[in-house]
N, C-alpha and C positions, 0 to 999 in steps of 0.2 A: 532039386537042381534049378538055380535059375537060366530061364527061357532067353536066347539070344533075340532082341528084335527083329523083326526081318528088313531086309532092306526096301527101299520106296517101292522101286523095282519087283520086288518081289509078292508085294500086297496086292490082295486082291481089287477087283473097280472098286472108287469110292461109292460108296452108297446114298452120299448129297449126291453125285454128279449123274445125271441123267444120259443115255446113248446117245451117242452123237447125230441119229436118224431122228430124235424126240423133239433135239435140239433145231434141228433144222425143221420140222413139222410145224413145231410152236412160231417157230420166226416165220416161216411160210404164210402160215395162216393170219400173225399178226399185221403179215407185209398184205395182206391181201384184204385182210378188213379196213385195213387204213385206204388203200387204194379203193376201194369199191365205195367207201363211207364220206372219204374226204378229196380225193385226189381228182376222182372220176367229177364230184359234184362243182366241184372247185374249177376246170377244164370246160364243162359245162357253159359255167358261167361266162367266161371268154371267148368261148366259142358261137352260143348266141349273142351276145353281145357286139359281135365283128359279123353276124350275121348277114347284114345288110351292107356292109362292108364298111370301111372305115371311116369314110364322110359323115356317112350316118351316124355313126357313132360320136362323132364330138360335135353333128350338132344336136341328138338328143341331149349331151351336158347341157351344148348352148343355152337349150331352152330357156325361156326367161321361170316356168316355176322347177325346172329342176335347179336354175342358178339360186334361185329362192329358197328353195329344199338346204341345198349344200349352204349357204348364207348361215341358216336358221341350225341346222346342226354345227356347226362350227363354233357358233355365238353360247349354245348352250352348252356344249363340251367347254368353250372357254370360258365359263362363268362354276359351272359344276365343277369343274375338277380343282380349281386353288381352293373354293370352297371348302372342298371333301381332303385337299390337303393339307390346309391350316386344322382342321377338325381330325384326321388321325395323326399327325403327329401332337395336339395337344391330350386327346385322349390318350395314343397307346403310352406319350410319354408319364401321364399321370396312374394309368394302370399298372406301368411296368416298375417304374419308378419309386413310389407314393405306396402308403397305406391307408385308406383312409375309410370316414361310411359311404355305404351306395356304391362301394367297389365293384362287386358282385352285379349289383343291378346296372349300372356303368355298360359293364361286358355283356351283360344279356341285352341291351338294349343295339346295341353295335351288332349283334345278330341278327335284328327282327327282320330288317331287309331280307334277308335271309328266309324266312320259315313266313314269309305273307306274299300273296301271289301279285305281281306286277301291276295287274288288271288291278285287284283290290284296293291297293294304295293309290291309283289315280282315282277311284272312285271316292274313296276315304278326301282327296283334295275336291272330287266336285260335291261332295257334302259339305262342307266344310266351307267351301269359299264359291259355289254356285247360286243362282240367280235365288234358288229356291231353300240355298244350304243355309248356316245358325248365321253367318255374318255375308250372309247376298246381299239381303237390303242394307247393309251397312254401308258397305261395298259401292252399291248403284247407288246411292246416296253421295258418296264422295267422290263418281265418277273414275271410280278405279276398276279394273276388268282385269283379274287373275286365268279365271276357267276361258279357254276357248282364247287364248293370247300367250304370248312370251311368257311372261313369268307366271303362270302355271305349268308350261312345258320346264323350264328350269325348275322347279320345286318336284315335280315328278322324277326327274332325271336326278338330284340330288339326294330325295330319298332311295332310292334302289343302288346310287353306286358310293354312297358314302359307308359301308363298311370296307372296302377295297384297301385303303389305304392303314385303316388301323388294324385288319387283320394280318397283315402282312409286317407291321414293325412289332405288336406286341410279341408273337414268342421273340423276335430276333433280339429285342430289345431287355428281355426276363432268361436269353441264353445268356446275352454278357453281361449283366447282373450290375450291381450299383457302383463295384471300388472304385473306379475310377473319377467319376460323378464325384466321390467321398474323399479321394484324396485330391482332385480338384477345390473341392470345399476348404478343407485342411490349409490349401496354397494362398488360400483368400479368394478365390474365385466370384464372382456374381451368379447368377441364375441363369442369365443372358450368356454370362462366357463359358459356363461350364456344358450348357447346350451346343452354344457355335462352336469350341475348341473340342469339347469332347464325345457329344454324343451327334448331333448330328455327322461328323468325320464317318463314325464307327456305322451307321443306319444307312448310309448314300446311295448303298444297291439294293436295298430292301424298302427303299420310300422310293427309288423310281420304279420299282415294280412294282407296288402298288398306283403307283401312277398312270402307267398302261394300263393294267388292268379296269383302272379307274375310268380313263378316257376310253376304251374299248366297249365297253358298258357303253358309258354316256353318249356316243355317236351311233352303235347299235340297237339302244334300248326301242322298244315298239310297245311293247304291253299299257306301260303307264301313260306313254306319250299319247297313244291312242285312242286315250278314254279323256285328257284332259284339251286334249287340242282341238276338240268340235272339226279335223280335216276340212280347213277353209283353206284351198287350192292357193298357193303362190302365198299365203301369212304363217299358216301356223302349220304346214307338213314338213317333218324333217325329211331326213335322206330314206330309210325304213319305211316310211308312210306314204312319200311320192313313189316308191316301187311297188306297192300295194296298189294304187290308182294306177298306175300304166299297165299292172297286169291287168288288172280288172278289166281294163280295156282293150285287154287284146294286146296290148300296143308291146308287144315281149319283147322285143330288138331293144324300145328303150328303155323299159325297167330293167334289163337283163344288162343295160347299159350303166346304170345311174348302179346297180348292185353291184357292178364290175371294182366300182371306186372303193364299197364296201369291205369288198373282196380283197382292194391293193390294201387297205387300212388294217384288214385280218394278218395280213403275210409280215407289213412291216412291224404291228405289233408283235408277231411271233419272233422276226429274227430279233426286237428289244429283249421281250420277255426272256429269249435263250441266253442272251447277253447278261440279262442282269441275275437270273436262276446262277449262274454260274459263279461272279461275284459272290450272290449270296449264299450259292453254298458256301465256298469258300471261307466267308465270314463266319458261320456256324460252327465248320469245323476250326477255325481258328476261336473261338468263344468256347468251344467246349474241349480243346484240345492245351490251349496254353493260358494258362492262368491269369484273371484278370488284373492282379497286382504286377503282371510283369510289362505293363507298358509302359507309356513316359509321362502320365502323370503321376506314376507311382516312384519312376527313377528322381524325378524333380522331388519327391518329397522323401526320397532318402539324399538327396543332395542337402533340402535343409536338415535334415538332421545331422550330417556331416557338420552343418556348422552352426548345430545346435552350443557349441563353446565361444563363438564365434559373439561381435558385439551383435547387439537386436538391427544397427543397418544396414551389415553386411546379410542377415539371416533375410531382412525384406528386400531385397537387392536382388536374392537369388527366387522371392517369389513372385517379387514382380516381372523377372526375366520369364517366367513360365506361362504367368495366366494375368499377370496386372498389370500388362505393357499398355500402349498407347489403344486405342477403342476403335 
């Protein structure tokens, strides 16, 4: 005889679903790590900071080398990060895109940041470009000064946060896969317009989150910055480095002051970061859920085939209306 099923109703507890008492345990404890780990240390922060009360407080920014600190970070986030963003969208678009050799090695090497310790690569640049490294005397010969100056702190800061941006477009950009690119090609497309018309469109919340992440790096980095910057007071300490020297000295109201800006920089990064995760989800699930030949450079090329009967200027009439219009 067959077995009548039973109704929902009727079934016993799911066996994924966990007690309701488990449920709230886990959330408990999660809500509590988070508070003790981050919330508590973060509150901290603001609280010595306003310590000495609020005067004091903006004019430790005042100061002339915290104004210097904040200057020299700013200059450096704003030189690293277009850098690091003309370099992963030309990488991830070539990894994601492209077949070609050194594919493999390409992607290994967009890692390395990754898997070498901070300290090490600023060392790696004072070998390399210090008084005593393979091109010093070169260097002091033509009155150029990389180690212990500006652009050594920017070459530190670009090696550590230049994977950011291409880790973040290659899967997004190998989920929505080539057709569109291809049947942009098919339209007559250029290089240039099949980038700006079609893929950059489709990447816009996955290349600004790598861009946070990128600039979040770059005004927080200390490791690299530390070893190339020789900390000469009011020239070459960023934000991270003058709050090192104010504790050192006791002096906690204003490093706990000058970390405070750090702090605002952490928060607004996180509500971007939440903003654009969400986009990108979104994009993923629209990449892996509806088919890449269903959007509109694919409808423009069943248009010309529509009028594949049609004479040859009405057919380039309907391609130049899609991707060969005016520049």
């Amino acid at each position: 005889m067959s077995r009548v099923p039973q109704s929902r109703g009727a079934r016993g507890p799911d066996p994924v679903t966990e007690a309701p008492w488990v449920r709230w345990l886990l959330t408990g404890i999660a809500l509590a790590f988070l508070a003790l780990f981050l919330v508590v240390p973060l509150v901290a922060v603001f609280w010595q900071a306003l310590s000495k009360g609020v005067g004091f407080y903006f004019e430790s920014l005042a100061d002339p080398d915290a104004l210097s600190a904040i200057k020299l970070t700013l200059i450096t986030a704003a030189i690293a990060v277009p850098l690091n963003l003309a370099f992963g969208l030309a990488a991830s678009w070539a990894i994601a895109k492209f077949e070609f050799r050194g594919k493999a090695l390409l992607t290994t090497l967009i890692d390395l940041p990754f898997s070498v310790s901070p300290v090490i690569s600023g060392l790696v640049y004072v070998l390399l470009f210090g008084a005593q490294g393979w091109l010093g005397p070169w260097l002091e010969d033509h009155n150029v000064q990389i180690i212990f100056a500006v652009p050594g702190i920017v070459l530190a800061t670009i090696f550590v946060t230049f994977p950011f941006v291409a880790r973040e477009l290659i899967p997004l950009m190998q989920a929505q896969g080539n057709d569109e690119e291809e049947a942009a090609h098919v339209l007559g497309a250029s290089g240039w317009q099949m980038f700006r018309r079609v893929t950059l469109p489709n990447i816009r919340w996955g290349l600004l989150y790598g861009v946070i992440l990128c600039n979040a790096r770059a005004m927080g980095e200390f490791g690299a910055v530390s070893v190339v910057s020789g900390h000469i007071r009011g020239q070459t300490d960023t934000m991270p480095l003058h709050v090192e020297i104010l504790y050192n000295e006791y002096n906690f109201a204003a490093a706990f002051a000058v970390a405070s800006l750090l702090a605002l920089l952490a928060l607004v990064t996180l509500g971007l970061k939440l903003l654009a995760e969400r986009h990108l989800s979104a994009e993923l699930r629209g990449a892996d859920e509806v088919p890449a030949h269903a959007g509109p450079p694919v409808a423009a090329s069943q248009q010309v085939s529509q009028h594949a009967g049609a004479p040859r200027a009405v057919r380039q009439a309907v391609q130049q209306q899609h991707f060969v219009g005016p520049q």
